[in-house]
N, C-alpha and C positions, 0 to 999 in steps of 0.2 A: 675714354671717350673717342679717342682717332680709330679704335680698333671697331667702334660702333657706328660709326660714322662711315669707316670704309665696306663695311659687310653691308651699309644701306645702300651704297654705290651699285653694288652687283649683283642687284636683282634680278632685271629687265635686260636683255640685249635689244639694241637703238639700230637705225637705218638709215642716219644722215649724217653729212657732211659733216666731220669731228665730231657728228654725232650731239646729241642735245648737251651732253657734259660737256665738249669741249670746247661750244659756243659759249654758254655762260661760263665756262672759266675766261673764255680770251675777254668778254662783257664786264666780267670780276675787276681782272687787270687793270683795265681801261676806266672803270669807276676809283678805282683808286689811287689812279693817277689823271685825276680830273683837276680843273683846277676850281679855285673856290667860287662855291654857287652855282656851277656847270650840272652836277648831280641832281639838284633839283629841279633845274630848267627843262633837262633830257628827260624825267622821272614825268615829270606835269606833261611832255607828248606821250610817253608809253600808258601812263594813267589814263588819258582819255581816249587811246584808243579801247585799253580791254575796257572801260567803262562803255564805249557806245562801240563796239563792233557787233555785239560783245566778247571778247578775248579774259575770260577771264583767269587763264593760264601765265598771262603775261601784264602781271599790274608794274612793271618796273625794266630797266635799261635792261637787268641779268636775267629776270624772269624772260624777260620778251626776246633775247637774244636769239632763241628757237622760232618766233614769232611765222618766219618764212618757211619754214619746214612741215610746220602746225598747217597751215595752208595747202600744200603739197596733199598731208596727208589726210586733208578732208574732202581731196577731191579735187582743188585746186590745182591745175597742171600746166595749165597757159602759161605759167613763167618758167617751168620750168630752165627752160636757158639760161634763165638770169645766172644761175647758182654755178657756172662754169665756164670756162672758155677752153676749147679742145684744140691745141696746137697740136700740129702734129707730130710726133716724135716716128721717125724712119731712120733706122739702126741699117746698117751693113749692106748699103746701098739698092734693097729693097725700091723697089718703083711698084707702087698700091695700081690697082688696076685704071683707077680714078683718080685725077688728082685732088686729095684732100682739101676739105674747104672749111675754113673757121665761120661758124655762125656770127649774124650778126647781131644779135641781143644776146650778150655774153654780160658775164660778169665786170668785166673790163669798162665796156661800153657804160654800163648800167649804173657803175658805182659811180662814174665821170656825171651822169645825167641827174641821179640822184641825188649829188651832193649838191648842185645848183640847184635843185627846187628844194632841197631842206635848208637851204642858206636864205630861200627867200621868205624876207618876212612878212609878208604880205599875204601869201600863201592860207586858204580856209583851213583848218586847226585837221580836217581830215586826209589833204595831201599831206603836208608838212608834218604830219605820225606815219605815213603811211613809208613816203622817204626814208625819214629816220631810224623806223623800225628795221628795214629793208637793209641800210646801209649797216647798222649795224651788225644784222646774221650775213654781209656779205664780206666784211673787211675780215672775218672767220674763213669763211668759203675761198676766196681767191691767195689765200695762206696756204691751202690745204695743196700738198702738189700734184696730186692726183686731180684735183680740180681746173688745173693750168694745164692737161696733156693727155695725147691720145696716141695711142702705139699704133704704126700700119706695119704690119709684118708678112711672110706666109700664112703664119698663123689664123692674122688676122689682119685679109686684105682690106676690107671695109673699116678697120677702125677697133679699136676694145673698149671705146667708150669708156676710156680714164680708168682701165683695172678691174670696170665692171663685170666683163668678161671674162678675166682673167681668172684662172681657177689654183690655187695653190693649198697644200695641206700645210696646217698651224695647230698645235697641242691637240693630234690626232682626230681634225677636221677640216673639212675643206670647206677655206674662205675666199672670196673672192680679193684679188689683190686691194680693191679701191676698201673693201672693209678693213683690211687689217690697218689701213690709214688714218679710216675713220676714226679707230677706236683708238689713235696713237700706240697702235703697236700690241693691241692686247691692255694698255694699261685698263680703258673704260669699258664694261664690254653692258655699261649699264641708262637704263633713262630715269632717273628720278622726279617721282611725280610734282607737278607742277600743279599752282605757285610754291615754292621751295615752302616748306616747316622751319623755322628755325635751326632745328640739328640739320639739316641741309644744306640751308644758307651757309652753316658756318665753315662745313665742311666744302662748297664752289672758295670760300673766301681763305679758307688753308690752302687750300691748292694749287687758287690763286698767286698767293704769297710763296708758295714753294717753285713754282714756275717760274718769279723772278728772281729769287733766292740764286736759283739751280742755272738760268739761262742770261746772261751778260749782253745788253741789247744796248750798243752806241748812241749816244744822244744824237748825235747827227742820222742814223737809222730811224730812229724813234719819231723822227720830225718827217718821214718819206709818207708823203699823200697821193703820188703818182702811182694809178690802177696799173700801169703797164710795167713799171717796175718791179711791183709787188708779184704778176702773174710770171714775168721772166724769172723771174728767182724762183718761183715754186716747181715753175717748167724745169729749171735749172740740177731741183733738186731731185725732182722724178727721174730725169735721165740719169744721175751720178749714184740717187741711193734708192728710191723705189725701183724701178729697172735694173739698176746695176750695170749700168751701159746695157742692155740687155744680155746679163754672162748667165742668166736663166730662164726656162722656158716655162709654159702652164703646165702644171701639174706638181712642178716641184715642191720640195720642203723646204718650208721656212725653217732656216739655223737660227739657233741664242745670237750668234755676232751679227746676221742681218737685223734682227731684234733689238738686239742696242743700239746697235746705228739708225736707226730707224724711230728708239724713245728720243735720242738723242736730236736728229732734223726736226722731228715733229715737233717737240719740246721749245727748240729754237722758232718756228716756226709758229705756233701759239702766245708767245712770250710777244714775237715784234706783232701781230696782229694787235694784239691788247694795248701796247702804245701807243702803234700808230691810231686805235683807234681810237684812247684818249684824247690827241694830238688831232684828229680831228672833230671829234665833239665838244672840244674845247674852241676852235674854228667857228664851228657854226654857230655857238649859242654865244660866243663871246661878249656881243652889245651889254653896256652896264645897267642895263633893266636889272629888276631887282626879281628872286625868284616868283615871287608873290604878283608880283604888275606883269610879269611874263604870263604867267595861267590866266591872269585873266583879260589880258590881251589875247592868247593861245582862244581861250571861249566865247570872245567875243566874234573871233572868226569863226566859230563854227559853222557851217553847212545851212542854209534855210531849210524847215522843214517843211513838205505841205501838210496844208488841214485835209 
């Protein structure tokens, strides 16, 4: 079964942010470490968004964890920004010809903004999905460290746009640095069609589980809801192991040890998203409404429509 299950993984090569697998596994995580009743709660906003968007790629928290990408790739471009925050990273005293400037609808920004309109309950049933949805493919996104960082170099005095640019040879192709991240190192290099099949599901929910298994995330880590802490660390880790302090330049070849070091950060790095994002959807939906008086409280706000 795992041997069918992984030949189903790598069919498709993907083009987002850990990539549609690596969202729903960090969305895996976090549902399984929900606490009780919370699953249903989060499940009854992703339900009625793919029921009246209609999304029907996305009927649930893991389904829908690509949810923001889905948009991107139908066109959708205006948010773009949301999905990163580009610090900038200036190795060897490099002066960029401009001084570098962080945008201001970042990821950072956005998770802070969003988390207070999904907290609000009052909120008509189509913000309060729309938040929801949003925070959860971004507590993925601002994990990712290539998503926290932008190189200014010679190279690239304007910026690399998170590795986007960056051009490196990986199992006799050239990737762009910010893909080999996406795809945690080569492990995903797949999108599995959406809503999940069953042999699917089971296979986000093993890997899930192996993800925690394989990566040790402190309870006092686990409980971290601060966007800016979350983006320094990732910044943190782009400068130490995506970069390599910058000790290589575009074009090079990725080696097996940058490879492991690199399953290795990711891995950790997917593991506390999926907590932290438990730890916060456990935050917002907390009130002791019962799943059931929630949906339809959830419908009673919905949207007027006209005749």
């Amino acid at each position: 079964m795992r041997a069918v299950l992984v030949a189903l993984a790598l069919c498709v090569v993907g083009t987002h942010a850990w990539w549609c697998t690596g969202h729903m596994i960090v969305a895996e995580i976090a549902r399984q470490n929900l606490d009780s009743g919370i699953e249903a709660k989060v499940n009854a906003v992703m339900s009625w968004l793919s029921t009246n968007g209609p999304f029907p790629q996305s009927p649930d928290m893991v389904n829908g964890a690509c949810w923001a990408d889905d948009l991107k790739s139908q066109g959708l471009e205006a948010m773009e920004g949301w999905h990163f925050i580009n610090m900038p990273y200036v190795p060897n005293n490099y002066v960029p010809p401009k001084p570098p400037q962080v945008q201001h609808d970042n990821v950072v920004n956005d998770i802070t903004t969003l988390d207070k309109t999904a907290k609000r309950t009052d909120a008509n049933i189509w913000i309060r999905s729309f938040a929801v949805a949003n925070l959860i493919h971004f507590f993925g996104d601002v994990h990712q460290p290539l998503h926290a960082t932008e190189l200014y170099s010679a190279e690239f005095p304007d910026g690399d746009a998170g590795g986007t640019l960056f051009d490196v040879t990986f199992q006799n192709k050239t990737w762009k640095l910010h893909f080999i991240w996406d795809s945690v190192c080569g492990t995903f290099q797949a999108e599995l069609p959406r809503p999940l099949n069953e042999t699917s599901m089971n296979w986000i929910k093993m890997m899930a589980q192996e993800f925690q298994a394989n990566f040790t995330v402190p309870d006092s880590e686990r409980r971290v809801y601060n966007s800016t802490v979350m983006a320094d660390e990732s910044f943190a880790a782009a400068v130490a192991h995506a970069y390599e302090h910058y000790s290589f330049r575009p074009g090079a070849v990725i080696n097996q040890t940058y490879i492991d070091t690199c399953k290795i950060v990711a891995g950790l790095r997917i593991a506390y998203a999926g907590y932290r994002l438990a730890h916060e959807l456990n935050y917002l939906f907390k009130d002791s409404t019962s799943a059931g008086a929630f949906s339809d409280r959830l419908h009673a706000l919905r949207p007027a429509r006209r005749n």
